[in-house]
C-alpha positions in Angstrom: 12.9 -2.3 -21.0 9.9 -2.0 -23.4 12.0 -3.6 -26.4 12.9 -6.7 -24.1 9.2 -7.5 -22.9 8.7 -10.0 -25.4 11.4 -12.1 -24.1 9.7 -12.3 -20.6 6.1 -14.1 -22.7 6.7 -17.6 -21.3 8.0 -16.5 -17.9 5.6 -15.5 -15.3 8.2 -14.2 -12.5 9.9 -11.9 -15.0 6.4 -11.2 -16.0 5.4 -9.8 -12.7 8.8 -8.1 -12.0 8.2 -5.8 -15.3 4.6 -5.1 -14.1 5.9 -3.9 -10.9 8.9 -1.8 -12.2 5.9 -0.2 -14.2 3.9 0.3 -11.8 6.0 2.3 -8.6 7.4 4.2 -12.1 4.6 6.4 -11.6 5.0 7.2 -16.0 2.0 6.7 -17.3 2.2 2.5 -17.6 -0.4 1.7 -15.7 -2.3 -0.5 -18.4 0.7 -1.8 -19.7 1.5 -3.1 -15.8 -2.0 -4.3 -15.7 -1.9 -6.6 -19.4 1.4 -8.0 -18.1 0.3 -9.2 -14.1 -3.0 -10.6 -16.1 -0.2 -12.7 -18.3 1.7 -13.9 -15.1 -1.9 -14.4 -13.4 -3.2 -16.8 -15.7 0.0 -18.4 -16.9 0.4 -19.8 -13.5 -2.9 -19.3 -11.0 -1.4 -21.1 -7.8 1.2 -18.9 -7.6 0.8 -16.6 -4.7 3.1 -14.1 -6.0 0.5 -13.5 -9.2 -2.3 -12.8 -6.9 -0.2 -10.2 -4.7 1.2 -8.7 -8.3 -2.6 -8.5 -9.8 -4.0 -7.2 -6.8 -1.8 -4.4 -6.6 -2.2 -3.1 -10.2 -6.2 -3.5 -9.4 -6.0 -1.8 -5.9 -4.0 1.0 -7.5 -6.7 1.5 -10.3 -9.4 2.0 -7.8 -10.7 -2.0 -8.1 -10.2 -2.4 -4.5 -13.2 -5.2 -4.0 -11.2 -7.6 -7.0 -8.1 -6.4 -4.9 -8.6 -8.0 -1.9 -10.0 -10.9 -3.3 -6.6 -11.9 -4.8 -4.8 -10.7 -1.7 -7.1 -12.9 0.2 -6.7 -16.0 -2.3 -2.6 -15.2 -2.1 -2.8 -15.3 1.8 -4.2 -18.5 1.5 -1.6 -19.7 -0.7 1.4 -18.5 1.4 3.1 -20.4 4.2 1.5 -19.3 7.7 4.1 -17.5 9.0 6.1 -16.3 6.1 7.2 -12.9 5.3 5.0 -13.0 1.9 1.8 -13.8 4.1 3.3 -10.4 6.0 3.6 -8.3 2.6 -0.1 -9.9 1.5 -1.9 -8.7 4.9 0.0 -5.6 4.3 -1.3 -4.9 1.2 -4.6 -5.8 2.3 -4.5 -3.2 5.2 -4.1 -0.2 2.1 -6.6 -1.5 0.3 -8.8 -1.5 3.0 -7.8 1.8 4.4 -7.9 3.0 0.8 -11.6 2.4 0.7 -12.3 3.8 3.9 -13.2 0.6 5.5 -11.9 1.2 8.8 -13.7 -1.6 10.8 -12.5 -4.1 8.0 -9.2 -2.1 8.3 -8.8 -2.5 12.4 -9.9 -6.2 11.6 -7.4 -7.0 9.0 -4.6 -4.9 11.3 -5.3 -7.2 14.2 -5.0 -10.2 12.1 -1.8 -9.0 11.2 -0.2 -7.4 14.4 -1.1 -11.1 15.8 0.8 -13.0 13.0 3.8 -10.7 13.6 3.5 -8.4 16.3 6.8 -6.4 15.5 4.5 -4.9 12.9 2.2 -2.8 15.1 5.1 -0.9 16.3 6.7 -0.7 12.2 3.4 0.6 10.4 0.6 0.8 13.3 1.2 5.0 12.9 0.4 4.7 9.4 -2.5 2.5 9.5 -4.2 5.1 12.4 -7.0 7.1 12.2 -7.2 11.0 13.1 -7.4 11.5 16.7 -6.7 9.7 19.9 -3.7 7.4 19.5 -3.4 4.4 21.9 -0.5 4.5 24.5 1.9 3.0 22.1 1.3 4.9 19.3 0.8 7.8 20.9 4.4 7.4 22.8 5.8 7.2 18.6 3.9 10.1 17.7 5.7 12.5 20.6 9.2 11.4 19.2 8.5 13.0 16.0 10.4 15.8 15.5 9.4 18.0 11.7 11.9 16.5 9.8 11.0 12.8 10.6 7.5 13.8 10.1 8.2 15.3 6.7 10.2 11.7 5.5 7.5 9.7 7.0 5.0 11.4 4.9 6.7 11.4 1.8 7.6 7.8 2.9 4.0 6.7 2.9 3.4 9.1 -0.1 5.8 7.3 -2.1 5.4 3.2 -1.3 1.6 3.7 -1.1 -0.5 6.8 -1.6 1.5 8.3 -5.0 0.3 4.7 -7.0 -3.3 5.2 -6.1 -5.2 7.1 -9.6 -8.1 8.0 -7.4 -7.7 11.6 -5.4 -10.2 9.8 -2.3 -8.5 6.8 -2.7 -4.5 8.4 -1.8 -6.4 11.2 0.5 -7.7 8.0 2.3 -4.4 6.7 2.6 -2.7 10.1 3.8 -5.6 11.6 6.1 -4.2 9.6 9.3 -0.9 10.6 9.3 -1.6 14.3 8.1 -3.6 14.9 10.8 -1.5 13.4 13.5 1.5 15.4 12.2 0.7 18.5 11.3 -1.7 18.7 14.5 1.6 18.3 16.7 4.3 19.9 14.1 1.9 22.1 12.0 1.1 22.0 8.4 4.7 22.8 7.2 5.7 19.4 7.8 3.7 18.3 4.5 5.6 18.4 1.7 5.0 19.9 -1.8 4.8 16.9 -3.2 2.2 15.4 -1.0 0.2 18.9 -1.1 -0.1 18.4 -5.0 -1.2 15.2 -4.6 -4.0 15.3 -1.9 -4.7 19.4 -1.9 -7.5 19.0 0.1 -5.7 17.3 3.2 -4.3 20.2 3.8 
């Protein structure tokens, strides 16, 4: 990919794409992802999809504050009840629970749930703190069984947590679901992996 990069200069979508790919490649490429979503970013500024791209690769480096000031300016720029506002608000939720903001996180969560309420049921588990679950929640934490809690930790490990460089930062992202799993299924159902990664979770 690395010898084609300078064919993607003048285009800001294939810019972003490359920064992505670099990114969730986990390889190293982290400043290389970061020069090319500042290309894309100010090569064309109203486009929403520049401020998600950015935001990610600044969220991921610990920047969380510039984060969800692009994720804010993208939800702006996305149609009110489009999917990409979705993906926005999502991102904003990780950031949010990433910095251990959990009264901007239940805010931002609620914003969201009401846009699409679907979602609540889809990521709500994920997005909950240790502890007492609401009714709905709690009724998808008893149909866990281990093996669905192992893929959902890996799951969240591996779209979210794993991209983060700062240990607090993924532990922040994990804690919830650690501690709502392996207090019903025990700590085997935390994979290698994910006890590598955030050691002091578990």
């Amino acid at each position: 990919m690395f010898d084609h990069l300078t064919a993607f200069q003048d285009n800001p979508i294939f810019l972003l794409g490359a920064s992505k790919l670099l990114l969730f490649t986990g390889r190293g490429h982290l400043a290389l992802a970061e020069q090319l979503a500042e290309q894309a970013f100010l090569s064309s500024t109203a486009f929403a999809s520049a401020f998600a791209g950015l935001g990610q690769i600044r969220m991921c480096k610990g920047d969380i504050r510039s984060a969800l000031g692009l994720y804010d300016r993208g939800i702006e720029l996305s149609e009110p009840d489009s999917e990409f506002r979705v993906f926005l608000m999502v991102l904003k939720c990780a950031a949010l629970m990433a910095d251990g903001d959990r009264p901007g996180l239940d805010r931002a969560a609620a914003q969201l749930y009401t846009l699409k309420p679907v979602t609540r049921l889809q990521i709500g588990f994920f997005l909950a703190p240790p502890g007492p679950l609401a009714p709905d929640l709690a009724l998808i934490l008893s149909q866990f069984d281990a093996s669905r809690a192992r893929r959902a930790i890996l799951h969240l490990n591996y779209v979210f947590a794993r991209l983060f460089v700062r240990e607090d930062h993924r532990e922040n992202i994990m804690r919830g679901v650690i501690d709502l799993l392996t207090t019903r299924l025990g700590a085997d159902v935390v994979p290698h992996d994910v006890r590598r990664s955030v050691p002091r979770l578990v």
